[in-house]
N, C-alpha and C positions, 0 to 999 in steps of 0.2 A: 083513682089511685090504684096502680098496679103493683104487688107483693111480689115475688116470687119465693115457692117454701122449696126448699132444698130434702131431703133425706131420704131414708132408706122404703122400700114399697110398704109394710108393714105400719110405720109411723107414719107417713105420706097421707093412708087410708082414715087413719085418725086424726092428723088434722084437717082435712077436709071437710069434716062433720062438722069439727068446731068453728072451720073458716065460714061455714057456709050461716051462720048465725049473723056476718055482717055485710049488710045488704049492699052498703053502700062503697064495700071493695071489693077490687078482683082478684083474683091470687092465681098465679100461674106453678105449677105443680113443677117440680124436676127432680126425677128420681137418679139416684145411685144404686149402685152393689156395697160398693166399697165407701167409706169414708174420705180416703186419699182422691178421689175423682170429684170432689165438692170445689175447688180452688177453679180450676177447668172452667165447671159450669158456671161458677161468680161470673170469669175473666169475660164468658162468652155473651150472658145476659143480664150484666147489671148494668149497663147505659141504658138497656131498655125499662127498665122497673124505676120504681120510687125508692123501694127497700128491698133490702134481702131478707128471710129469714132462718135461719137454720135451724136443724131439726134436734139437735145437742151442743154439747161444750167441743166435743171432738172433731166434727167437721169445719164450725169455727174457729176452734185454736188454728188448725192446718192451711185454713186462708187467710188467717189475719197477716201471717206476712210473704203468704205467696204470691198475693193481689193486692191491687192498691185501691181505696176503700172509697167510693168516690159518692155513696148512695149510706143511706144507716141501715144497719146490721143488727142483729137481734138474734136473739137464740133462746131455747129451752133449756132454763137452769135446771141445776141437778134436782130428781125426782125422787127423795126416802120415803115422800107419800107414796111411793108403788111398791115400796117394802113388802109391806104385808098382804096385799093381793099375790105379788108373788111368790110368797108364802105360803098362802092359804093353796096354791097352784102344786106346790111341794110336801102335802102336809103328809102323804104318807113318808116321807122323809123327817118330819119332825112331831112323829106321837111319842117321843121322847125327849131327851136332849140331842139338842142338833149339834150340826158342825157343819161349817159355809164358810166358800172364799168370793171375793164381790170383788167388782172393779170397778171406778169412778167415782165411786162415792166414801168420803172419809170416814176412818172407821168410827169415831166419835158420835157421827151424826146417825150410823148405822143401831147401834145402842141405846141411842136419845130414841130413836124413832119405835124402836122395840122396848122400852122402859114400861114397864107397869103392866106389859102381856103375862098370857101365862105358858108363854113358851119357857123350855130349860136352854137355857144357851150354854153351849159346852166349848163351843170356841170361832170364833169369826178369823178369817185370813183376809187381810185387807190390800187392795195392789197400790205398794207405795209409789208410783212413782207417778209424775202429775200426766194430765192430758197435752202438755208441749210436747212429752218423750213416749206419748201410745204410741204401742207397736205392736198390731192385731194377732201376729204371729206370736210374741214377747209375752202378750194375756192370755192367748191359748195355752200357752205353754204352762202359763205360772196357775192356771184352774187341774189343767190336765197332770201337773205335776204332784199337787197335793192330793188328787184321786186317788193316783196312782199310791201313792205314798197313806194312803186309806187315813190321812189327816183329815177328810172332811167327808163328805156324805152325797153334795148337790153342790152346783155354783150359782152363784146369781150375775149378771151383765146388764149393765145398762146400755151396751152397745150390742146393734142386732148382728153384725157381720161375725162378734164373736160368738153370742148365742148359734148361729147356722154353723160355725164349723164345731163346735162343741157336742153338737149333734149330731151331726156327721160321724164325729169321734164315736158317738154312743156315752159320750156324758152325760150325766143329768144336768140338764142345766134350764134356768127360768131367769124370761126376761123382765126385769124391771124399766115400768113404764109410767111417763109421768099423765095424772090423773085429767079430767077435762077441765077443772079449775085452772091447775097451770097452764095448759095450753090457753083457755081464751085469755088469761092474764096476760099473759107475755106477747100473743098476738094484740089483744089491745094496746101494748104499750110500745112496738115499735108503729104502729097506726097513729098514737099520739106524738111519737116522734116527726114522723114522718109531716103530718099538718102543721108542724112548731118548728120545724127543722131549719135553719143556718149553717153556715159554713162552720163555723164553730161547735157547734151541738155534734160533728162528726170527728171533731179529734180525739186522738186513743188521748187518757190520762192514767197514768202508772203511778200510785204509789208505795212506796218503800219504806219499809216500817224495822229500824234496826237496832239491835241491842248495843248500849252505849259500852259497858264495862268489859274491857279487852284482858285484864286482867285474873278472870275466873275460872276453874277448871272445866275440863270438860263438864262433867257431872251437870255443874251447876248449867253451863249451855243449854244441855239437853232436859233441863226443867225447867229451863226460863221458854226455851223456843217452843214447850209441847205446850205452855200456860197462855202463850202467846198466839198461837196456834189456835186453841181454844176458842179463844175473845175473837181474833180476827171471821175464824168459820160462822162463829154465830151474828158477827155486826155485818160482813159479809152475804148470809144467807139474808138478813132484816133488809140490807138495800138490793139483793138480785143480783151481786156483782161477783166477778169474781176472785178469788186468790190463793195462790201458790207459791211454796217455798222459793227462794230467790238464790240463795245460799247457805253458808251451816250455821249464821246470825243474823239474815232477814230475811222477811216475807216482804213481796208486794202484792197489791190491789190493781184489777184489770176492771175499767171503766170506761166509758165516751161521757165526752165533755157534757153534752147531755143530760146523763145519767146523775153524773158529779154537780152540776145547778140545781136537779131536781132535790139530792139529796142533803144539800147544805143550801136549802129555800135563796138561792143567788148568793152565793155567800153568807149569806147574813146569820145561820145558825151551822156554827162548825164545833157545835156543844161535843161529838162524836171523839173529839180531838183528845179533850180533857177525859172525856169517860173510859176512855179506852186505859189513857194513862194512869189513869184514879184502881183500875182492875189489876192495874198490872205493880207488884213490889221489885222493880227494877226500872232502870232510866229507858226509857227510849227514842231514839232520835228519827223523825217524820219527813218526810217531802214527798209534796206532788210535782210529777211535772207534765206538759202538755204535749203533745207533737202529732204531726200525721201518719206516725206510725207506731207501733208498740217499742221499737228498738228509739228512735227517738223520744217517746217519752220515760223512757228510762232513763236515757241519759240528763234529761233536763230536771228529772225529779233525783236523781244522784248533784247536779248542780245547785239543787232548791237545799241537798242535805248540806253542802258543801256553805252557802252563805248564811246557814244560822249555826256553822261551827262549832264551838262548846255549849249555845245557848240552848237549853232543854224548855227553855217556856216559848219559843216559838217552832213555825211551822209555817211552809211556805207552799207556794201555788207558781211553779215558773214554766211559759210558754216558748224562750227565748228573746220573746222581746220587754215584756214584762213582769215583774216579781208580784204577788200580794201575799199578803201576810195574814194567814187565815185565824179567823178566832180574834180579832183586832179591827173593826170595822171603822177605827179614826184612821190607822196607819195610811188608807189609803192604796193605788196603785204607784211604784216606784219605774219611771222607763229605764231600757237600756237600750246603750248602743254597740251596737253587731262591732265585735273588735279586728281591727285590720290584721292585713298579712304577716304581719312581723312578729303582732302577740301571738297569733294561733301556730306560727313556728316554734317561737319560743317556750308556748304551753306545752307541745309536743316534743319538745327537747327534756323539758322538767318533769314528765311525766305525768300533769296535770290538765286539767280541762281550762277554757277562757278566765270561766269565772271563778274558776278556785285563782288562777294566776293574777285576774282585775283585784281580789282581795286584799292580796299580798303587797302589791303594788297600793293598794289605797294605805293599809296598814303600816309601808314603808316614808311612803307620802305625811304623814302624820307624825313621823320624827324629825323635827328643827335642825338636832346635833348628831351626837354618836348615839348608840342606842346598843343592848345585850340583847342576848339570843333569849334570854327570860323576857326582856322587856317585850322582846318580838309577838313571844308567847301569849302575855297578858293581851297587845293589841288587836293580836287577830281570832284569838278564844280557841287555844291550842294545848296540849301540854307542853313541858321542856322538852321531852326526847323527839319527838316529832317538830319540835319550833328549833331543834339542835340542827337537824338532818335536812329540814327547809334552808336554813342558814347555808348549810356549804353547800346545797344546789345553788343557791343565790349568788353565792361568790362565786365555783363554778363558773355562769354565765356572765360571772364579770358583771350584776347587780350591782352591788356592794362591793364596798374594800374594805380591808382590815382598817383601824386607826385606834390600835393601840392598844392595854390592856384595861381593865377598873382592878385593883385593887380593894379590899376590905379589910378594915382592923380583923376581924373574926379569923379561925385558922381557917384553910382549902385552897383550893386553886384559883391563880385570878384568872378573872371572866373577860374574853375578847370583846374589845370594842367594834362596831361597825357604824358604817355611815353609808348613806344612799350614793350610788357613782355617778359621777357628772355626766357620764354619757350616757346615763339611761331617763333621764329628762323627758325625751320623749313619751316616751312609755308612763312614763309618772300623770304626763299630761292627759293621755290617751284615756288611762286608767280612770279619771276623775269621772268620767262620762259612762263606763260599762258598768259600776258597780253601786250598788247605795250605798247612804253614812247607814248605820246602826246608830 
């Protein structure tokens, strides 16, 4: 079995020590300067290896979708166990209260890891912004700015290219690094990938984790997603995975299929599901989805959110070609079939994806007569004003036709009737086949 470990000279020298503890593999060394040079050396040497490994979250974020991933990949999660060695590296920096800006590591976990010292901590600067948008230049800046700005004291980096030019500068700055525990950990466990490995055990699985209540103020956002935040960092940190902000109401989770069997014993224990939900006092809506790359499995875990629609007690697993329904071990696997030329025009006209449009279509499928824009609603597990504004894309594309109004004793407005149009037959038929009953 041949490795190949990716990073910088400095950490290159450290895991070698730890590689060399397993006898029975080889691991081929390849150093970088920079971070951005790691995609390069995948493209040029991973038909030759078994596996790749990288030497952080940074050089792997930057090839996950600049190369196409054909070997399993592994990397060294983030390391708040080198907190305090680094520390203790800065200490005449902190015989008082300190003040430090860090980058890569959340500042949560930065606090958690220093809880119960008897350092004074007078204040942490944390670099918000994830490892998809590091830019070596962007964190020098943002260390060298609060120096300057005598807001902090030293910096800390978990990435060495910024540690070197921080230096340069004549910043203080200490590197954190992760300890020999995590390194043999994580090199074991792409080695047990690697012996176990399938064509499957190498798909990305993204999921997205989003706040249901569209209706709340800001305020309340920004304390449901910091609580949210929380939970995920820590069930996160417990399986090795990763996860970052997605947008300003969800986070997703970055996994290989792999990772994600290991972590729910083959499906069979997706207890993670409810607990997560049980932490959290607000709804939230879940989907995983599978693909051969990060940008596809997003998309198929936004289609997974899309087929348990209003339903908040399940949770889906979608690869494109199959649904399962996790936490549900009778349900079963549910197939699909790949939808022809015509629906994924028409998906594209409506502004929806296949299988939000297979939905609509099953849900239309499932009215005999005329049917209201309410009635729409309850079928497909929508609200009114969203089941309103689906309605007239659907007449729009000439789906449906008007037929007439309903009437009510009670006072308000009569409610438009609608009925399925005869020329969209096909489509109805097609639909029976891409989507499951609920």
């Amino acid at each position: 079995m041949r490795i190949g470990i990716i990073g910088p000279p400095n950490r290159l020298v450290m895991l070698k020590r730890v590689s060399e503890e397993f006898a029975d593999v080889s691991f081929d060394l390849f150093e970088y300067v920079l971070p951005s040079e790691a995609p390069e050396i995948v493209q040029k040497h991973q038909d030759a290896l078994d596996a790749v490994f990288f030497s952080g979250h940074l050089p792997y974020a930057l090839s996950l979708n600049a190369v196409h991933r054909s070997k399993p990949w592994g990397y060294l999660s983030f390391y708040s166990s080198g907190i305090l060695p680094a520390l203790l590296e800065a200490r005449r920096y902190t015989l008082g209260r300190f003040r430090t800006s860090v980058d890569t590591l959340p500042e949560k976990e930065i606090w958690s890891e220093l809880d119960g010292s008897s350092l004074e901590i007078d204040a942490i600067y944390a670099h918000s912004k994830g490892i998809f948008r590091f830019d070596i230049d962007e964190v020098v800046a943002f260390h060298q700015t609060l120096i300057f700005e005598k807001k902090t004291d030293f910096c800390l980096t978990c990435v060495e290219a910024v540690h070197e030019r921080l230096l340069k500068l004549g910043v203080p700055s200490y590197l954190v690094t992760p300890n020999r525990y995590f390194m043999r950990d994580s090199l074991e466990k792409i080695i047990l990938e690697v012996r176990g490995k399938s064509s499957e055990h190498l798909l990305s699985v993204v999921g997205i984790y989003r706040l249901v209540d569209s209706s709340k103020n800001r305020r309340w956002y920004e304390t449901a997603m910091l609580a949210l935040n929380a939970h995920l960092v820590e069930f996160a940190k417990r399986r090795r995975i990763m996860v970052i902000p997605r947008d300003m109401s969800s986070f997703q989770t970055i996994e290989t299929m792999g990772q994600f069997l290991v972590g729910t014993d083959n499906f069979s224990d997706c207890s993670f599901i409810s607990k997560l939900r049980s932490l959290c006092d607000f709804e939230l809506s879940i989907g995983f989805g599978a693909g051969a790359s990060l940008s596809i499995a997003e998309e198929k875990a936004l289609e997974a959110l899309d087929m348990a629609g209003e339903r908040r007690d399940v949770c889906y697993l979608f690869d494109g070609k199959e649904v399962r329904e996790l936490g549900n071990p009778n349900a079963g696997v549910l197939k699909f079939a790949f939808p022809d030329r015509e629906m994924l025009l028409l998906a594209d006209r409506l502004g929806v994806n296949a299988s939000t449009l297979s939905r609509y279509l099953r849900a239309l499928a499932c009215f005999d007569g005329v049917f209201t824009a309410s009635d729409f609603a309850k079928m497909v597990g929508i609200q009114s004003k969203s089941s309103r504004k689906i309605v007239r894309m659907l007449l729009r594309e000439k789906l449906i036709v008007e037929s007439g109004t309903l009437s009510r004793a009670s006072r308000g407005r009569p409610q438009a009737l609608y009925v399925f149009a005869s020329d969209a037959d096909a489509l109805r038929s097609a639909s029976h086949q891409s989507m499951p009953r609920r």
